[in-house]
Structure formats: structure tokens, C-alpha cells
C-alpha positions in Angstrom: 103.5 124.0 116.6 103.5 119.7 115.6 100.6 117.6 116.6 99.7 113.8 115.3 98.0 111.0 116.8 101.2 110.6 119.1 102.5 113.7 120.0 102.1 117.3 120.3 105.0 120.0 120.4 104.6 123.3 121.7 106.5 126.6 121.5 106.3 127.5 124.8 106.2 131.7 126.1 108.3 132.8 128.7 106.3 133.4 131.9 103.9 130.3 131.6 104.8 127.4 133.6 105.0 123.9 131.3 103.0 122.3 134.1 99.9 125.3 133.5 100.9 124.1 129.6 99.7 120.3 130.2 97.0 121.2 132.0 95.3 123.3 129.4 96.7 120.2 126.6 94.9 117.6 128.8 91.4 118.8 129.1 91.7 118.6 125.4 93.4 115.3 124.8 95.1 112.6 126.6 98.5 114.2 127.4 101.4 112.6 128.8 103.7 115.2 130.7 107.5 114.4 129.5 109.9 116.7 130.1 109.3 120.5 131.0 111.1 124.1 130.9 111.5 126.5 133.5 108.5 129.1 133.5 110.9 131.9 132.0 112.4 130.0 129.6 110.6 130.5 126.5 110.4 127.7 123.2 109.9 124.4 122.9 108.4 121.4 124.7 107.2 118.1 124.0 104.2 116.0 125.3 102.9 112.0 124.6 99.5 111.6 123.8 99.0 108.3 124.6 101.0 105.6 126.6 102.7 103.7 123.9 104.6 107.7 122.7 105.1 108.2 126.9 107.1 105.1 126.9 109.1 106.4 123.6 109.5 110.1 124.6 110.5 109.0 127.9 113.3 106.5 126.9 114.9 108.9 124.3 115.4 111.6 127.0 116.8 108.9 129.6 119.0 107.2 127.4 120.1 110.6 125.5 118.3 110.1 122.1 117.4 113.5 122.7 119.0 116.3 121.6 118.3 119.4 122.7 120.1 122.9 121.7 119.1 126.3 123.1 119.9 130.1 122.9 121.3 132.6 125.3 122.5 135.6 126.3 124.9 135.3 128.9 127.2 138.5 130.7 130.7 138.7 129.7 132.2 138.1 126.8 133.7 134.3 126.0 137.3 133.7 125.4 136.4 130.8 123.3 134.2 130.3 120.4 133.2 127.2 122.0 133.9 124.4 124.8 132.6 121.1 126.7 132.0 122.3 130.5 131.9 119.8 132.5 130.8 120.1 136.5 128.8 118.5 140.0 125.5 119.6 140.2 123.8 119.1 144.0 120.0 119.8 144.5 118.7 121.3 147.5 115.3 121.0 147.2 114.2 123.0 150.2 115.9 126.3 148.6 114.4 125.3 144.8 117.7 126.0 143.6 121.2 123.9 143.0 125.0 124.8 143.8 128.1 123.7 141.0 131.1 122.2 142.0 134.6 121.9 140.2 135.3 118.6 141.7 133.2 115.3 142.8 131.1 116.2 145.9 128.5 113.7 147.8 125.5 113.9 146.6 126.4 115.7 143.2 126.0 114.8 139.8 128.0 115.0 136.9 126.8 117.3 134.3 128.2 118.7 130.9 127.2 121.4 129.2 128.4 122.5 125.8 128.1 125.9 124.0 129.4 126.6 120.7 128.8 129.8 118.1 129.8 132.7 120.5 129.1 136.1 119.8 130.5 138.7 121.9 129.0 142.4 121.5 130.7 144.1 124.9 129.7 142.8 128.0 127.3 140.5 126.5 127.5 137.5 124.4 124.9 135.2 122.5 125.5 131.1 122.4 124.2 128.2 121.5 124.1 125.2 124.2 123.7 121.9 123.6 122.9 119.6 127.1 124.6 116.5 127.0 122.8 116.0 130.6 119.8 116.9 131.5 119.7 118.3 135.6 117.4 121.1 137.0 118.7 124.4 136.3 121.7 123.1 134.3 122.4 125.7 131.9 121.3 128.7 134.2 124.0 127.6 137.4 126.9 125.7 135.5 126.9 129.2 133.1 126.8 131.1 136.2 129.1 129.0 137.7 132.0 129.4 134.9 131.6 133.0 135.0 128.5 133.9 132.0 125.6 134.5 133.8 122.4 134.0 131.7 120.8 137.9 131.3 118.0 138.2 133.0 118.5 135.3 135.5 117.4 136.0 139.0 118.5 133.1 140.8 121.8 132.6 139.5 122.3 136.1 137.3 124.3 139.1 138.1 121.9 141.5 139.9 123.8 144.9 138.7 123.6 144.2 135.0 120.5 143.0 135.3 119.2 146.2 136.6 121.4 148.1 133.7 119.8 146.0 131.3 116.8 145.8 132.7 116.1 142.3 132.3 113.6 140.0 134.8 113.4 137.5 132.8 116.3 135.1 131.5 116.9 135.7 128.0 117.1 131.7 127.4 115.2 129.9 124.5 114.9 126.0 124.2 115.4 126.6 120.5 115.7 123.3 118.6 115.2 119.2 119.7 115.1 116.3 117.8 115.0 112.7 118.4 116.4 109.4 117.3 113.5 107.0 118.3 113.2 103.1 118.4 110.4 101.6 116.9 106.8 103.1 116.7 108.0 106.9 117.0 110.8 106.3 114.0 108.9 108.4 112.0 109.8 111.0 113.5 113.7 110.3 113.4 115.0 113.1 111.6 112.6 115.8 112.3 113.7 118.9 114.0 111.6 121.0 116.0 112.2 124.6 115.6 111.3 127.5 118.1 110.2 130.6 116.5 111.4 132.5 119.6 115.3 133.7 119.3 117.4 134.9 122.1 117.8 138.9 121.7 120.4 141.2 122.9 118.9 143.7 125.3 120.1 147.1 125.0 121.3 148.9 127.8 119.3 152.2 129.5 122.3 153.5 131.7 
């Protein structure tokens, strides 16, 4: 998808997991893992290719010079055309998966999630998400959580429309990210990075 002498960019297929992805980059070059997607999340994803673009890559996600919008299709229509979500996310590591709170719980961490560009079409809707934090399984349990299950999802989806749908695999694209770099990566400032995957509406077979 993007490749120069510091990074390379891939558009990622649903199915393959990102750490599968790195292996296959690093027998070929010297990658730098950064960031990754869930295997079933399709689009795109970044790695360094040498220490000096780790360091960069790395402090534009933790200090949120990353921006990083995706597509979905979620169950049940949205009220809104758009809103800031914001929840507690807790980990539990032993079960790979993580539980959503309203309110502040031990152990939980803030997260917000923002969607915008809703469009409803009966019991489904497509969106566009932007992170404004960046926690395992954000957008697939704080969605759930608020009542718009991602399509598709099996860990946090409905499991009745996804077998009227006939989805297995969440219909979730990492679609666009960007950066606003310091230093020896500002060339890139500006750039957007474009998926050619798009979240589609499945149809249903009932």
C-alpha cells in the first residue's frame, strides 16, 4: 500500500492476524511491530522499519498524534447522526476479552469513542468511528455496550442477527490514519492512508 526507507503500510484482510503480517514483513526487511488490528478486522496498519521510525510511530500513537477513523456496520439503527461515547474499559486477560462500564470501576480505564455519519437502512446502520483512545477491543464492546453491536462480531455481537445475516466475521474496516509527527517522520505530516476495503451492508437470507 506505502513503503519508504522508514515505513511500510499495509491494507490488511480480514482473517489474517497483524502479528502473521510482521512476520512475513520481517523476513524481508527490518520491521518494527507498532500497533496491530484484530485478525477480523480488515484495512490498515502500520510498521517502522528501522529504530529511529519505532521511536516516532510509537510516540504519535501514545501521545495521540494518531488519528485513526474506521467503518462499521453495527445492529440497530442510531438515534443520532453522531455522538462522543465515553466509558470504563477492564481487561481480563484470562477470558481475551473486556467488560464496559457506565461509571469508574477499579481497574478500568477511560475510553471514548466517537462515531459520526450514521446511516440507518432498518435494523442496520453504517458509521464512521474515530478512537480518541486506543484499548483492546474498544470499538467492538463500548458499541456493544451502548446498544450497536458490530455485525458480524462474535464476542461481543448479537448472536440471532448474526445468524439472519449470516455474518462470522465483524464487518469493521480500519479505514483511514494519519499522523502529525515531530521531527524526522514530518514528512509524512499530512498524508492520509486510505483503505481500499469499505464496510458493506449484508443482506439478509431469512
Amino acid at each position: 500500500m506505502y513503503e519508504d526507507e522508514n515505513i511500510f503500510v499495509a491494507d490488511k484482510y480480514g482473517g489474517v492476524n497483524s502479528e502473521a503480517l510482521f512476520y512475513c514483513l520481517s523476513e524481508k526487511t527490518d520491521a518494527r511491530f507498532i500497533h496491530r488490528l484484530d485478525r477480523n478486522t480488515r484495512g490498515v496498519i502500520c510498521f517502522a522499519k528501522n529504530a529511529a521510525a519505532e521511536e516516532a510511530l510509537l510516540a504519535a500513537f501514545r501521545e495521540r498524534r494518531a488519528e485513526k477513523i474506521y467503518e462499521a456496520v453495527c445492529f440497530h439503527p442510531f438515534s443520532r447522526p453522531s455522538a462522543v461515547l465515553t466509558a470504563y474499559l477492564k481487561k481480563d486477560a484470562g477470558a481475551v476479552r473486556v467488560s464496559v462500564f457506565s461509571r469508574p470501576r477499579e481497574g478500568a480505564e477511560k475510553i471514548v469513542t466517537e462515531y459520526f455519519g450514521a446511516e440507518n437502512r432498518g435494523e442496520l446502520a453504517r458509521v464512521c468511528i474515530r478512537l480518541h483512545s486506543g484499548k483492546t477491543h474498544q470499538i467492538r464492546a463500548h458499541m456493544a455496550f451502548c446498544g450497536h453491536p458490530v455485525a458480524g462480531d462474535e464476542k461481543y455481537g448479537d448472536e440471532d442477527l448474526n445468524k439472519k445475516y449470516r455474518v462470522k466475521r465483524q464487518i469493521l474496516v480500519a479505514k483511514k490514519l494519519s499522523f502529525t509527527f515531530k521531527g524526522a517522520l514530518s514528512y509524512l505530516n499530512g498524508k492520509e492512508f486510505v483503505s481500499s476495503f469499505s464496510a458493506q451492508f449484508p443482506e439478509s437470507r431469512q
